[in-house]
N, C-alpha and C positions, 0 to 999 in steps of 0.2 A: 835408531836404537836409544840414543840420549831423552829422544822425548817420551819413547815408552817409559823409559827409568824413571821419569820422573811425575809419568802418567802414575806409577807401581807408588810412589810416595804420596803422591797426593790421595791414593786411595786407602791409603794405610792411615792417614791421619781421620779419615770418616770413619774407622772398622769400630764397631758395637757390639759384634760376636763373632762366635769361632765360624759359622758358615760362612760370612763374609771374608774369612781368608781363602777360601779352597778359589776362588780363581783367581785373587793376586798371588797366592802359591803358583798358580798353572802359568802366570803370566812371568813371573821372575824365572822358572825355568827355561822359560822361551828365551828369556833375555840373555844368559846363562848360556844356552845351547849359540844362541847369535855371537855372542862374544867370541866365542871359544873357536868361531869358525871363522876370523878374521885371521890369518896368519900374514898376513904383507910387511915386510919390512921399510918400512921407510917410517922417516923421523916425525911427520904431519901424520903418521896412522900410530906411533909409540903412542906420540903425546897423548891423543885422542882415549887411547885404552887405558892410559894411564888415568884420566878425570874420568873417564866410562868405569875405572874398577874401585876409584876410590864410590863412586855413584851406588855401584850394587853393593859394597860393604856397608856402604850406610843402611841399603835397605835392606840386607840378610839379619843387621842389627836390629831395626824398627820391626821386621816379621818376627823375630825371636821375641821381642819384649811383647807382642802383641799376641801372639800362641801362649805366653807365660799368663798372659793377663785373661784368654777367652779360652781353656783349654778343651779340648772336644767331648761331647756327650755321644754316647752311644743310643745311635736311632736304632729303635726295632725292639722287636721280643729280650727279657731276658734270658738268657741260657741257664737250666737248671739242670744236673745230671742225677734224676731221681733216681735211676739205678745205682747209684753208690750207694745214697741215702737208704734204699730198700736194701740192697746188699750189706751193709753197714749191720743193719735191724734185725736182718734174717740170718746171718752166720754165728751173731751173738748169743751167749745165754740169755733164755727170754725168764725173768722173774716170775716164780710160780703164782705172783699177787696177780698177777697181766694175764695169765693164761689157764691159771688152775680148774679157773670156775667153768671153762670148757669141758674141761674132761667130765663134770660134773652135773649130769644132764637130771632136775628134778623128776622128771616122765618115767625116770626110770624105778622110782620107788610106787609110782601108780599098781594098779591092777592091771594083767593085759587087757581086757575089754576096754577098762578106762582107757588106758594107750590108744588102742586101736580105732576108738572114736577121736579122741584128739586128731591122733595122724589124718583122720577124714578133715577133719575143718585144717589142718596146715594145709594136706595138700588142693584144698578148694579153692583156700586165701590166695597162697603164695606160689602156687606153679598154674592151676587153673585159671586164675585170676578174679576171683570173685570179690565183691566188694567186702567190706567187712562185715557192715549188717548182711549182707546174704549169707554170710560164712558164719554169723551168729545164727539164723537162722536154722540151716544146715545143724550148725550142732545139736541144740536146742531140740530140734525133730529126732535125731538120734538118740539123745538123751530119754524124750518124751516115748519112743517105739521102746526101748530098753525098758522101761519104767513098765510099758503094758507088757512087755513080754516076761520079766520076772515078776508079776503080781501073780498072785494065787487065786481063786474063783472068788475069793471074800478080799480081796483087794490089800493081802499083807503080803509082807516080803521079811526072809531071812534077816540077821545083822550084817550078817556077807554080803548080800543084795543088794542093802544099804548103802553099805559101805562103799558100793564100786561106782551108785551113781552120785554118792556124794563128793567123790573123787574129779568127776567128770564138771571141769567148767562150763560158766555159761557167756562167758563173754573167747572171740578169738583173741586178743591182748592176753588174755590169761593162759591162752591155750600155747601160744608162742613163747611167753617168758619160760615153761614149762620147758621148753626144745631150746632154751638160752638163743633164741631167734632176734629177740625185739632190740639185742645189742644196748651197749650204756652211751647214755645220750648226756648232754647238759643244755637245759632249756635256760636260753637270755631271755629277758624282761629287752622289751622296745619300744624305746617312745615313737607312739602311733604321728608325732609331728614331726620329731627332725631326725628320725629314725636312730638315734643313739643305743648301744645295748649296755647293759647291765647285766656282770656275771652274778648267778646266785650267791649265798652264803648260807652258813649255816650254822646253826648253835651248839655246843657240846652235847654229843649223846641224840642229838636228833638229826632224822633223813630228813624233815621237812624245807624245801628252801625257802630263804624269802628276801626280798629286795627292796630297794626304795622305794617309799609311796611316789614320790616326784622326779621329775627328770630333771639334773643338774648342769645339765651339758649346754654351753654358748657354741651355737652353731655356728657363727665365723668370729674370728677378732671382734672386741670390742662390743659383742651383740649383749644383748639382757640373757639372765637364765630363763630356759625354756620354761622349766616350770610345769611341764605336760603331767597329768597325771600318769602314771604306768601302772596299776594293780585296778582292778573291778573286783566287789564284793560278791560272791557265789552264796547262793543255801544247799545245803543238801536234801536230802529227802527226809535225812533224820533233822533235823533241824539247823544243823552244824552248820555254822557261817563262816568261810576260809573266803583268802582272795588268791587272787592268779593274774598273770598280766595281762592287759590288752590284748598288746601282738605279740605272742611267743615266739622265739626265733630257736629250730633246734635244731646241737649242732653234734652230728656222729663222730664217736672216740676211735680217730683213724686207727690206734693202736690193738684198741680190742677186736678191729675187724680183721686188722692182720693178724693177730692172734689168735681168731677165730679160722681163717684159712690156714693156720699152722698145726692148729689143736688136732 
């Protein structure tokens, strides 16, 4: 038993971390349960338990200073109880800024027909599954069959007529923000090298965002700045030259989808 006690110290002076106590723990229990099962009286067995107990105080001292010094990390998953966090969100008043614009569906100031086409390319897109140029498509041909079915034998049409296919989009993105579907996003800027993001910004009075031309970000201690470019210059058709980042990164506003399943 004495040379385990002092197997348990001499292991205690090597320990470097908290795993390294769980079986000099297991082993000082042993010792512990072994003492404690020594009941004999005699004077040659006092003595012995007597330098045996000052032995284990030394070492219940050294394990304490050395628990104080490595103290335990928790292995495994975090624990997170999102049902509070959702519950917390969902019994609250939800700010009419967050949720209003649900109630507030544009399709609904449409023409029925225009409606009714829309509805065709949603539900093409998004329950069918069509790609999106098919579901442009799709529309596009609706639009075009309407267009022949209200001309006249000399190829005119009402202002009413007009009116209900100039309602009718030609892109699906257009057709979904219509049905508040396409949800509020925020696109990061990412450096295509050491993948860093960058949140937008923006300037008074305008929706446009825009970001660093360069990446500023040291990818570990002491490295150089990256220095990556992040914006590529676009033309448009009209001549218009914007830029936009390389690799867009984008990221859905949890709150307005839950407020979307609330609305």
């Amino acid at each position: 038993m004495e040379r385990g006690a002092h197997s348990c110290l001499t292991a205690l002076s090597t320990v470097e971390s908290n795993a390294e106590l769980v079986p000099i723990e297991r082993d000082i229990a042993l010792l512990r349960q072994s003492f404690n099962s020594v009941t004999r009286k005699l004077p040659s067995v006092d003595a012995r338990k007597q330098t045996l107990s000052r032995l284990l105080s030394q070492i219940d001292l050294t394990f304490q200073e050395h628990q104080a010094a490595y103290p335990a990390v928790a292995v495994g998953p975090i624990v997170y109880n999102t049902g509070t966090s959702i519950r917390s969100f969902i019994f609250k008043p939800l700010p009419d800024t967050l949720i209003g614009h649900h109630f507030e569906l544009p399709v609904n100031s449409h023409n029925p027909v225009a409606q009714l086409t829309m509805f065709i390319a949603v539900v093409s897109t998004v329950i069918m599954g069509l790609s999106r140029q098919m579901g442009n498509l799709v529309l596009n041909l609706v639009k075009l069959t309407l267009c022949w079915a209200l001309q006249d034998s000399k190829g005119n049409m009402t202002e009413r007529q007009s009116s209900i296919l100039n309602q009718i989009p030609t892109t699906v993105e257009t057709v979904l923000s219509k049905f508040n579907l396409d949800g509020k996003t925020t696109v990061f800027a990412t450096c295509p090298e050491c993948h860093c993001t960058y949140a937008p910004s923006f300037h008074p009075g305008s929706h446009t965002p825009s970001y660093p031309a360069t990446c500023s970000n040291r990818p570990y201690p002491d490295a150089e700045v990256c220095s990556s470019l992040l914006m590529e210059e676009v033309i448009a058709d009209d001549g218009a030259r914007s830029s936009k980042p390389f690799k867009p990164f984008v990221i859905y506003d949890f709150h307005d989808y839950l407020a979307s399943l609330l609305a």
